[in-house]
The first five atom37 places (N, CA, C, CB, O) and aatype in JSON, in Angstrom:
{
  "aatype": [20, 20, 20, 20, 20, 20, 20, 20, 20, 20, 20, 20, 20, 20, 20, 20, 20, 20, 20, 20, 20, 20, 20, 20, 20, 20, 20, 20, 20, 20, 20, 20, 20, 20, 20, 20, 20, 20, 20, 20, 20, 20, 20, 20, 20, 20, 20, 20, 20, 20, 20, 20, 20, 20, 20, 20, 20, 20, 20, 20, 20, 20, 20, 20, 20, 20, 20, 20, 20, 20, 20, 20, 20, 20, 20, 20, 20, 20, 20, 20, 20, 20, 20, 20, 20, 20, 20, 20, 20, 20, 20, 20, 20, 20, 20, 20, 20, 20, 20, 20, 20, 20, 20, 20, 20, 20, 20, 20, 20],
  "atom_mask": [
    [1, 1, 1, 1, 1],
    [1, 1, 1, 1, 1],
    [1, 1, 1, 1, 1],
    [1, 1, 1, 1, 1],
    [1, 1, 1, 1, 1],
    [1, 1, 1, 1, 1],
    [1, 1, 1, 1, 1],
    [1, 1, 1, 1, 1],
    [1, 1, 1, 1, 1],
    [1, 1, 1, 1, 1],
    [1, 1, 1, 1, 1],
    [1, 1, 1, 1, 1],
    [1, 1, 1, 1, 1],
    [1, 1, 1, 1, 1],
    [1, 1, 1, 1, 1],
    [1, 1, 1, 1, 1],
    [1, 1, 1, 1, 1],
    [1, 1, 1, 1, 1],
    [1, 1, 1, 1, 1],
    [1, 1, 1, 1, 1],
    [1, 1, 1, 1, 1],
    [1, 1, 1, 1, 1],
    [1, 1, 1, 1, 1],
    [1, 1, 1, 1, 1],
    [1, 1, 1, 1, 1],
    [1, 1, 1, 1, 1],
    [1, 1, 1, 1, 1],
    [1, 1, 1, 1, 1],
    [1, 1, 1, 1, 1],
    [1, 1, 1, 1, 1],
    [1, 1, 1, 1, 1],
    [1, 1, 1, 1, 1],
    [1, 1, 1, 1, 1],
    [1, 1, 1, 1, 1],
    [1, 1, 1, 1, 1],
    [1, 1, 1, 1, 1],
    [1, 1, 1, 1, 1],
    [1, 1, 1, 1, 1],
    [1, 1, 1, 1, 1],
    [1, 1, 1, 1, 1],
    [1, 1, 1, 1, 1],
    [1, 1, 1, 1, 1],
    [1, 1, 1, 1, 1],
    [1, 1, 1, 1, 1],
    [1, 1, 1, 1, 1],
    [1, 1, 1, 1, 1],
    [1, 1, 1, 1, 1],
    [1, 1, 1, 1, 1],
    [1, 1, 1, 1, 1],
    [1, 1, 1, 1, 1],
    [1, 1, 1, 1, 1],
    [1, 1, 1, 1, 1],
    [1, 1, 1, 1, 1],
    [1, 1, 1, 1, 1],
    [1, 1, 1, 1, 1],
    [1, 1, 1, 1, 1],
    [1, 1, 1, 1, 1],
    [1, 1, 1, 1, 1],
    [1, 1, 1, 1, 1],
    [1, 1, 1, 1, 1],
    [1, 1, 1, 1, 1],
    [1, 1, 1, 1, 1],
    [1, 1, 1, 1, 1],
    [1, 1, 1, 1, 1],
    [1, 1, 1, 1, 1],
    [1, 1, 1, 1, 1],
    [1, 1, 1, 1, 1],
    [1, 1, 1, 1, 1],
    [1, 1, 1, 1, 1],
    [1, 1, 1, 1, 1],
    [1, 1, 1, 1, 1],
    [1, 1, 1, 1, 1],
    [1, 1, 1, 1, 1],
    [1, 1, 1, 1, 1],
    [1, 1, 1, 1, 1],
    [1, 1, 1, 1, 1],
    [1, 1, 1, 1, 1],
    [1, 1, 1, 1, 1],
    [1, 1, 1, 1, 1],
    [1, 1, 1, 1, 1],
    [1, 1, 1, 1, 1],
    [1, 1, 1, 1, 1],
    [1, 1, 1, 1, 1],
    [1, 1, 1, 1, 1],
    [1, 1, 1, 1, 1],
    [1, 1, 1, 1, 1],
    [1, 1, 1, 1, 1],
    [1, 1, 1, 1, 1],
    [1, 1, 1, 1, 1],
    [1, 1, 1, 1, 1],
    [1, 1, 1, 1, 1],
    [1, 1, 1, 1, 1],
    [1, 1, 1, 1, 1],
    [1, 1, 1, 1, 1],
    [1, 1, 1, 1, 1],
    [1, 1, 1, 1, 1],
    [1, 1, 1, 1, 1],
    [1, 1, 1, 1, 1],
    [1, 1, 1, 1, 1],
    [1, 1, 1, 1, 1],
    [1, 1, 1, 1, 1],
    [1, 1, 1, 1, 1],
    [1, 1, 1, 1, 1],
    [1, 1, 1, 1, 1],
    [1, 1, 1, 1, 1],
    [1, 1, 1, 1, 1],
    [1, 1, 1, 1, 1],
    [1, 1, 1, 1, 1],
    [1, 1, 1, 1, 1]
  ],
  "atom_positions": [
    [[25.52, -8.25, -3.86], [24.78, -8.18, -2.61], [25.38, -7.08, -1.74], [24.8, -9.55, -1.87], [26.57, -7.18, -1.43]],
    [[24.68, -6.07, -1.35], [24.98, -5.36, -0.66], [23.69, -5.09, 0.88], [25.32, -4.32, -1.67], [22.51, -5.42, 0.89]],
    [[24.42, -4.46, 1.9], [24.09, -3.77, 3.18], [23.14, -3.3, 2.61], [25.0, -2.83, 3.92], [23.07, -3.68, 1.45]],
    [[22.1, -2.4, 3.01], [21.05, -1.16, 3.0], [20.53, -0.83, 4.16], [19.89, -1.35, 2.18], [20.51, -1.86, 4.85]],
    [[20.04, 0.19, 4.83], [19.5, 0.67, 6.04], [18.57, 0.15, 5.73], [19.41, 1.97, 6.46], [18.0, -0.03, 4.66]],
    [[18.32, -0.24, 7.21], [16.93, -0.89, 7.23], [15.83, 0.17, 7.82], [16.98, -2.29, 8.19], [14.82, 0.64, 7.31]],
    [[16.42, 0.34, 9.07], [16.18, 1.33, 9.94], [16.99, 1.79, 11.21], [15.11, 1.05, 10.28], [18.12, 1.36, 11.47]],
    [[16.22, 2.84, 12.08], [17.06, 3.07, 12.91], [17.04, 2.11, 14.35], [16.9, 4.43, 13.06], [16.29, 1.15, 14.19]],
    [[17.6, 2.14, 15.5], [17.43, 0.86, 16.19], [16.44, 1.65, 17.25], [18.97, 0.01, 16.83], [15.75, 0.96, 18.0]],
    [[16.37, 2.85, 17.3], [15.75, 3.17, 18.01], [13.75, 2.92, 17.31], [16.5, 4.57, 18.34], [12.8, 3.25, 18.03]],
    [[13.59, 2.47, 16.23], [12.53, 2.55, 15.6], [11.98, 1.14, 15.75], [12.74, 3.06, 14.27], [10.83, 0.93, 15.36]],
    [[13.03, -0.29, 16.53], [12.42, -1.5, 17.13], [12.94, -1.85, 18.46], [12.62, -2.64, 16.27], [13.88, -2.62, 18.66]],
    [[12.29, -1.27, 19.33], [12.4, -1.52, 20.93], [13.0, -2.77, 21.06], [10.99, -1.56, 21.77], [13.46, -3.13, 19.97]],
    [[13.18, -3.54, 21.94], [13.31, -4.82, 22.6], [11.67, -5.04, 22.22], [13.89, -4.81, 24.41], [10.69, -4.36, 22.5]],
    [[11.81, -6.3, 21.47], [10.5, -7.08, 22.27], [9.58, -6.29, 20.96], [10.04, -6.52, 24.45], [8.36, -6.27, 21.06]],
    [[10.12, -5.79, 20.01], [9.14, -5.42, 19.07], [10.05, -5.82, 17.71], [8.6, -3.71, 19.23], [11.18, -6.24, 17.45]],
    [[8.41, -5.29, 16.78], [8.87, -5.6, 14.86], [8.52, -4.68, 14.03], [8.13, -6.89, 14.03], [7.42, -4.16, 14.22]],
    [[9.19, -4.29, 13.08], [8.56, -3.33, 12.27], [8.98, -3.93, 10.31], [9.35, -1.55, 12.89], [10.04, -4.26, 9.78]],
    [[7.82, -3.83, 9.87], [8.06, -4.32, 8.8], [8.92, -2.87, 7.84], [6.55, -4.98, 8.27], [8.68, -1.73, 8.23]],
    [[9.68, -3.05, 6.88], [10.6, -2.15, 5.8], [10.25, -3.15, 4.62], [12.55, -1.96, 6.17], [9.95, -4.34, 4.65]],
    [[10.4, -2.22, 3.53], [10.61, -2.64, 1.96], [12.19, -2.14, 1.75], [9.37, -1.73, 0.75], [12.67, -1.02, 1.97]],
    [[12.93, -3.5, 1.19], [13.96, -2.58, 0.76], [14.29, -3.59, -0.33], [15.2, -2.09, 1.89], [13.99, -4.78, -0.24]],
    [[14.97, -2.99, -1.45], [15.15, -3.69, -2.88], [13.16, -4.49, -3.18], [16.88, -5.36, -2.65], [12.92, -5.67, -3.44]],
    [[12.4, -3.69, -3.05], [11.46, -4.5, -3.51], [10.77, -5.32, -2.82], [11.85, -5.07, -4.27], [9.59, -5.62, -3.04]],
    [[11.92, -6.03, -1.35], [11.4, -6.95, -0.72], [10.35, -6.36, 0.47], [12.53, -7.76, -0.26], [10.63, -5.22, 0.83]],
    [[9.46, -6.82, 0.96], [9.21, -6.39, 2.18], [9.47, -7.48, 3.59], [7.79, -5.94, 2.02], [9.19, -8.65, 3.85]],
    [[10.06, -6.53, 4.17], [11.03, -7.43, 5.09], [10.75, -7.31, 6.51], [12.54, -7.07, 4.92], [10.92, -6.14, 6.85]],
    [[10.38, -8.11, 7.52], [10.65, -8.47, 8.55], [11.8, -7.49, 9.61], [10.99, -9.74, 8.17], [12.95, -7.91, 9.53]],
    [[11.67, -6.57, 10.32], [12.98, -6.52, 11.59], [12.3, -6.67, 12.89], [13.93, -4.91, 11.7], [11.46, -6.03, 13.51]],
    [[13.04, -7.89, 13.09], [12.58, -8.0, 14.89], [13.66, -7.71, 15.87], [12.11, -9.61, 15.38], [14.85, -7.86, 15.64]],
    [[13.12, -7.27, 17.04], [14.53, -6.96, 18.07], [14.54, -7.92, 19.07], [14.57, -5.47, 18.89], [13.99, -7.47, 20.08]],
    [[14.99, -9.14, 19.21], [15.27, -10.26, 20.19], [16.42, -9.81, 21.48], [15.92, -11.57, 19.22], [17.6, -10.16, 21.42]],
    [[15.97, -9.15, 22.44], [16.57, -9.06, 23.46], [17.93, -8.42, 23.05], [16.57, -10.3, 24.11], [19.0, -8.91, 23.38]],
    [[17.79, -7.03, 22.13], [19.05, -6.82, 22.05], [19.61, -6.6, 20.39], [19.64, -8.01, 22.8], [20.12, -5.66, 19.79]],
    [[19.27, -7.82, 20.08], [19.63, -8.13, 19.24], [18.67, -8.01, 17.59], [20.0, -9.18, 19.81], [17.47, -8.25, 17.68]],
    [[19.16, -7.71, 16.38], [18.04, -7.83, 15.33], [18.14, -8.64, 14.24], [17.77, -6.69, 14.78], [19.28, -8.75, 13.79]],
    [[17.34, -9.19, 13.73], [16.57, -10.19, 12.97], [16.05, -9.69, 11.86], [15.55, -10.77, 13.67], [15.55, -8.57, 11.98]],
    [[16.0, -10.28, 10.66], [15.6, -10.25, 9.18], [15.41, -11.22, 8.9], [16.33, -9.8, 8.26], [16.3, -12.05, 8.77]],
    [[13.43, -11.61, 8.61], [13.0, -12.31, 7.39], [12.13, -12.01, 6.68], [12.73, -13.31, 7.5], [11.68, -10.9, 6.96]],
    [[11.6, -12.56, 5.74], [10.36, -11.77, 5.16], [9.6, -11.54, 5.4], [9.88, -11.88, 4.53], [9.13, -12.6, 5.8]],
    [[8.65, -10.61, 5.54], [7.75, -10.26, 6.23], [6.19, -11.36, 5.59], [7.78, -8.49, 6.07], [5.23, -11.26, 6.35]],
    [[6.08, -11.81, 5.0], [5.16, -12.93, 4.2], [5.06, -14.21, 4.76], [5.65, -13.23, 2.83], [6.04, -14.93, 4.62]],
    [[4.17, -14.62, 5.32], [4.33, -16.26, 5.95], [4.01, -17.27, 4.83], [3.15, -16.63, 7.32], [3.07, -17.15, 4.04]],
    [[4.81, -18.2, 4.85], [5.2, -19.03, 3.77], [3.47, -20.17, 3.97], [7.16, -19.91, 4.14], [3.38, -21.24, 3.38]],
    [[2.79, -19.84, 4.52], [1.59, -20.46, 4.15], [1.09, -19.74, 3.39], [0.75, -20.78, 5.02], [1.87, -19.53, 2.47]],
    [[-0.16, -19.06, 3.25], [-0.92, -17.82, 2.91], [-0.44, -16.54, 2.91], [-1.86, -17.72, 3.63], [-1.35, -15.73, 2.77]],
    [[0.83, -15.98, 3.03], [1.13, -14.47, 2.46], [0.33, -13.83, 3.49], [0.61, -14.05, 0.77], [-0.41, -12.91, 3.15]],
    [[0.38, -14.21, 4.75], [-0.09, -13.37, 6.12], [1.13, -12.38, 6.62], [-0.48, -14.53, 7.49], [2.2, -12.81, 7.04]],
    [[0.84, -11.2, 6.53], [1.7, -10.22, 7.16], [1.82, -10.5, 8.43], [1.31, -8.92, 7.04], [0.96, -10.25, 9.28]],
    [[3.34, -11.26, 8.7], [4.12, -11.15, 9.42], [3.96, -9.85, 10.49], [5.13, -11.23, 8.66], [3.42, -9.93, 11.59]],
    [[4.43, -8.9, 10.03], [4.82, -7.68, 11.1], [2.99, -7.05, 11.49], [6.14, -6.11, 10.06], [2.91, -5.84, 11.7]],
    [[2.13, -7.59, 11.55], [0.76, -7.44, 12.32], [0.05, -8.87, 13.01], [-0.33, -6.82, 11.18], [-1.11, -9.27, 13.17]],
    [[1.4, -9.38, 13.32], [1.08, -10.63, 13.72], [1.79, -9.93, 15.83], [2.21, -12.27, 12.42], [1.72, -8.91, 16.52]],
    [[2.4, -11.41, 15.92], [2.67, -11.27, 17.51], [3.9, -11.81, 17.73], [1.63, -12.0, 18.47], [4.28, -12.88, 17.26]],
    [[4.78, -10.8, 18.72], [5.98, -11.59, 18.72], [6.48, -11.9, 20.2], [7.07, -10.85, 17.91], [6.7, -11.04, 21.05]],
    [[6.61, -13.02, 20.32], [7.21, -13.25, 21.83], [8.16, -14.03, 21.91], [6.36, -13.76, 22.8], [8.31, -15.15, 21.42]],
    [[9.18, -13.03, 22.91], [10.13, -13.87, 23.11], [10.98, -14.1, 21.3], [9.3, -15.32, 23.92], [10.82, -13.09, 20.62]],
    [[11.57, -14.96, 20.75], [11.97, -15.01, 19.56], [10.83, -15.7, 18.16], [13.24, -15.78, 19.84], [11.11, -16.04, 17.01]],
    [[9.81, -15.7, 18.75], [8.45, -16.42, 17.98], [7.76, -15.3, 16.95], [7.12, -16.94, 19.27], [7.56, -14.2, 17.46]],
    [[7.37, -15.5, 15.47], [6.57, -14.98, 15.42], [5.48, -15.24, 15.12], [6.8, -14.45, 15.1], [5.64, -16.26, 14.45]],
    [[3.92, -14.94, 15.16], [3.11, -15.65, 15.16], [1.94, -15.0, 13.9], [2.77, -15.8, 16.63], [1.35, -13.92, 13.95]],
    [[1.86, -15.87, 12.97], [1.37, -15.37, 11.32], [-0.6, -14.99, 12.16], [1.52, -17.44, 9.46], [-1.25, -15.57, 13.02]],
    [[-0.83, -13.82, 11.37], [-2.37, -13.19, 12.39], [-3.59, -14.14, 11.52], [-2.83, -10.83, 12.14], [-4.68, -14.34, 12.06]],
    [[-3.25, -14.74, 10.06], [-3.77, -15.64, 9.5], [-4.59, -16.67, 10.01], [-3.03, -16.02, 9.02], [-5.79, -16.71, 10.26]],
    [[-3.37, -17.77, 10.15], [-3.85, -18.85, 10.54], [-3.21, -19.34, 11.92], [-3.71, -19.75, 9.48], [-3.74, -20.25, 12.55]],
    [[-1.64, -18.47, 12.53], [-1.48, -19.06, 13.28], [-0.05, -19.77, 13.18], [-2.5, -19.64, 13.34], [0.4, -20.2, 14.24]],
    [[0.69, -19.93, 12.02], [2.09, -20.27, 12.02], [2.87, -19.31, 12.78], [2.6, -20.36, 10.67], [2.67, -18.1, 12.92]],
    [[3.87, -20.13, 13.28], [5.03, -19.8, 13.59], [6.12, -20.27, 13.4], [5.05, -19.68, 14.39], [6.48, -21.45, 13.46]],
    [[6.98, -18.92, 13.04], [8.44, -18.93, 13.08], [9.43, -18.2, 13.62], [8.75, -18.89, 12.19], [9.3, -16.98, 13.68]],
    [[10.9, -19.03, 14.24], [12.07, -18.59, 14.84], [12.52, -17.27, 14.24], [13.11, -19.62, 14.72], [13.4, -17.44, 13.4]],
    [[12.23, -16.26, 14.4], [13.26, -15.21, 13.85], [14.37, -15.43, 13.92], [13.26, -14.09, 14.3], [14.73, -15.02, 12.82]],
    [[15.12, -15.73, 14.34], [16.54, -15.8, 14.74], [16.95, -16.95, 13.87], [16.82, -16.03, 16.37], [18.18, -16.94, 13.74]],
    [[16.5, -17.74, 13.37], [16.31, -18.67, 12.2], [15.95, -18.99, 10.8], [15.87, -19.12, 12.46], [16.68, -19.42, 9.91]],
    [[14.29, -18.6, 10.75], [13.18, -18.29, 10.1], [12.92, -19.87, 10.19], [13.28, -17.41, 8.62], [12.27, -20.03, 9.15]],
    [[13.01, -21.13, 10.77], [12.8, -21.95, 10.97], [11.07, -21.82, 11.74], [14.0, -22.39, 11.51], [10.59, -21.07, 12.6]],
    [[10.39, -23.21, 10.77], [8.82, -23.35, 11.13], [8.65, -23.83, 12.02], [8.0, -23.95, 10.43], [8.99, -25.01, 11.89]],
    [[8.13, -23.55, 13.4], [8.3, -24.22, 14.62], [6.73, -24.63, 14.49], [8.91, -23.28, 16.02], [6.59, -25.85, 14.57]],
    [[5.49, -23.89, 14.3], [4.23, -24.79, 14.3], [3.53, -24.44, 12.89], [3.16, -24.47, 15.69], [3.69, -23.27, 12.53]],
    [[2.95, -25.1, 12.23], [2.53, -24.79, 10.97], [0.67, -24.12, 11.18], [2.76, -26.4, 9.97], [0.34, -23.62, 12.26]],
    [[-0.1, -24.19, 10.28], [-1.28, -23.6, 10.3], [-2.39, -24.08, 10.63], [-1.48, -23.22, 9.41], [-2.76, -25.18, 10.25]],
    [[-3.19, -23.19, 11.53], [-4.21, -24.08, 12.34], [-5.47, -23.89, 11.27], [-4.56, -23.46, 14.14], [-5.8, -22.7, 11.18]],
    [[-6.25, -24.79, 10.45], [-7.37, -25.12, 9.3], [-8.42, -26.37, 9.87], [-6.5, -25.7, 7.73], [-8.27, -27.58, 10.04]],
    [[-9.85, -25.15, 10.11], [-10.16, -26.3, 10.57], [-10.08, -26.81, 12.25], [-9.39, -26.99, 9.79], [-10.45, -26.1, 13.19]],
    [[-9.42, -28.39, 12.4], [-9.18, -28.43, 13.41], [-7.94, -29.2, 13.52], [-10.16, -28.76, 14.01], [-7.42, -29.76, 14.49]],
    [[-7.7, -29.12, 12.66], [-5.97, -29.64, 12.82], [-4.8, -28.94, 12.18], [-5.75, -31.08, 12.19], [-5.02, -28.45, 11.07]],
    [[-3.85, -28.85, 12.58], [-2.23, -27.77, 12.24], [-1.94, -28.3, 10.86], [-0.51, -28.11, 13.47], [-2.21, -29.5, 10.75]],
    [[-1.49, -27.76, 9.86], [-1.14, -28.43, 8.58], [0.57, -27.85, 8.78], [-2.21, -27.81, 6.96], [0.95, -27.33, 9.83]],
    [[1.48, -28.07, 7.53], [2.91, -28.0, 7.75], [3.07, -26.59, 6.81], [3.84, -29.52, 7.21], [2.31, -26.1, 5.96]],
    [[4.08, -26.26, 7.21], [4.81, -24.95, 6.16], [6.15, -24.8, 5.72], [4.75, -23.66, 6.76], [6.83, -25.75, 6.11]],
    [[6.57, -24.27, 5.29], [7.94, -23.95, 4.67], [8.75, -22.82, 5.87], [7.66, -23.14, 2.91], [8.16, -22.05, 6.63]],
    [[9.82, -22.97, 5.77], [10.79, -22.59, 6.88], [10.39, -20.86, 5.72], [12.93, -23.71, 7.07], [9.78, -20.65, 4.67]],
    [[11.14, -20.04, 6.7], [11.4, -18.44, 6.27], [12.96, -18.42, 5.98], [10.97, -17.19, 7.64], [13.77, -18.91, 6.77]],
    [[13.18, -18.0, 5.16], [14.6, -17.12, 4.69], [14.89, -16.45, 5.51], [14.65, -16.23, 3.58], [14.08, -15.98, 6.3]],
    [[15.85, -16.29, 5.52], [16.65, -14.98, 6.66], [17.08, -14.51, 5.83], [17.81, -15.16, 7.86], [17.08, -15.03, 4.72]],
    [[17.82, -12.86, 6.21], [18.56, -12.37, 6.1], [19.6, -11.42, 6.94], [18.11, -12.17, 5.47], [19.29, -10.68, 7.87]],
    [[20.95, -11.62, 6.39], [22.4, -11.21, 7.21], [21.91, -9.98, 7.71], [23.94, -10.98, 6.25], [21.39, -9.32, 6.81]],
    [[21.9, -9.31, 9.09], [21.74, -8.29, 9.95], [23.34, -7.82, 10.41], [20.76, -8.82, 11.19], [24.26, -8.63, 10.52]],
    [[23.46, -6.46, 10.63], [24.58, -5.56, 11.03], [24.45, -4.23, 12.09], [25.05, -5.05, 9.76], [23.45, -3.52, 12.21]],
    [[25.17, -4.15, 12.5], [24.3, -2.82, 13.4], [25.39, -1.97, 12.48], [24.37, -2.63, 15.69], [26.34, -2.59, 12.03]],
    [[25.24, -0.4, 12.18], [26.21, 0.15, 11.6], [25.88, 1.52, 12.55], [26.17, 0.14, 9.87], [25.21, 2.32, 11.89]],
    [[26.21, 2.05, 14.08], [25.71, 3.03, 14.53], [24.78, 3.01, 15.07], [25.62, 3.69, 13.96], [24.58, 2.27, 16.04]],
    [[23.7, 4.07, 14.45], [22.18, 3.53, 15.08], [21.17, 2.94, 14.06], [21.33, 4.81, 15.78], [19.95, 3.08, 14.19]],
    [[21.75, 2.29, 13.06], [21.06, 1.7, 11.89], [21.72, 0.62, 11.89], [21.03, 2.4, 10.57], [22.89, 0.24, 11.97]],
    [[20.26, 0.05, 11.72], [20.41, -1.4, 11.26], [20.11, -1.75, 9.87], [19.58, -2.23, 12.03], [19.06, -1.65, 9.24]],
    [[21.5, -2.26, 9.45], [21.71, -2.65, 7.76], [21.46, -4.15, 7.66], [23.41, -2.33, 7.09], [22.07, -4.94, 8.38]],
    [[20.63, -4.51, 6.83], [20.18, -5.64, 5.86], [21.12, -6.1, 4.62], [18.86, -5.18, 5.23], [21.69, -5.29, 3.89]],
    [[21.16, -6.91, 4.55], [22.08, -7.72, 3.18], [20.95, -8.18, 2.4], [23.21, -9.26, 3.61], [20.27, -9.15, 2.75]],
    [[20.62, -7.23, 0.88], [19.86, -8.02, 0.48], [20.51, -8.29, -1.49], [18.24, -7.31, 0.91], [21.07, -7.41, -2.14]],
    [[20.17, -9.72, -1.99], [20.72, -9.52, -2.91], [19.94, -8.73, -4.01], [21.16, -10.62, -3.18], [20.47, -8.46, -5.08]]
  ]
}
């Protein structure tokens, strides 16, 4: 398992996300007040791209159906709206974040 650039920090504002492929994966970077975040960019319901979804505050919100999850976690805080009722989902993976300069390195195995 190693680091890889993800990107540069100037390439996710505060308060924004930009999706990267790296080793294959396509991955999630969000900037939480400062701070950055790695999960997969795939919502564990339906394979809704994440990074054309909405992010507030530490939430992100799948453009699908409507899940959300903690970046700062990848924990499922509301599952998918079908219909007229929310169904459940699977939490998101994270991955280890680093600042190295003005790049932000990913741990991926």
């Amino acid at each position: 398992m190693a680091f890889v650039k993800a990107v540069e920090t100037a390439e996710v504002p505060v308060g924004k996300m930009k999706k990267v492929e790296l080793g294959g994966k396509e991955i999630l970077i969000a900037n939480v007040e400062g701070k950055y975040y790695a999960i997969p960019d795939r919502c564990t319901h339906r394979k809704g791209d994440l990074s054309i979804g909405s992010l507030k505050g530490k939430i992100v919100t799948c453009p699908l159906h409507g899940s959300q999850f903690d970046v700062t976690t990848g924990k499922n805080i509301r599952g998918p709206k079908m219909l007229l009722m929310r169904g459940k989902t699977a939490d998101e993976s994270t991955f280890e974040v680093k600042l190295e300069g003005k790049h932000v390195m990913v741990k991926i195995d």
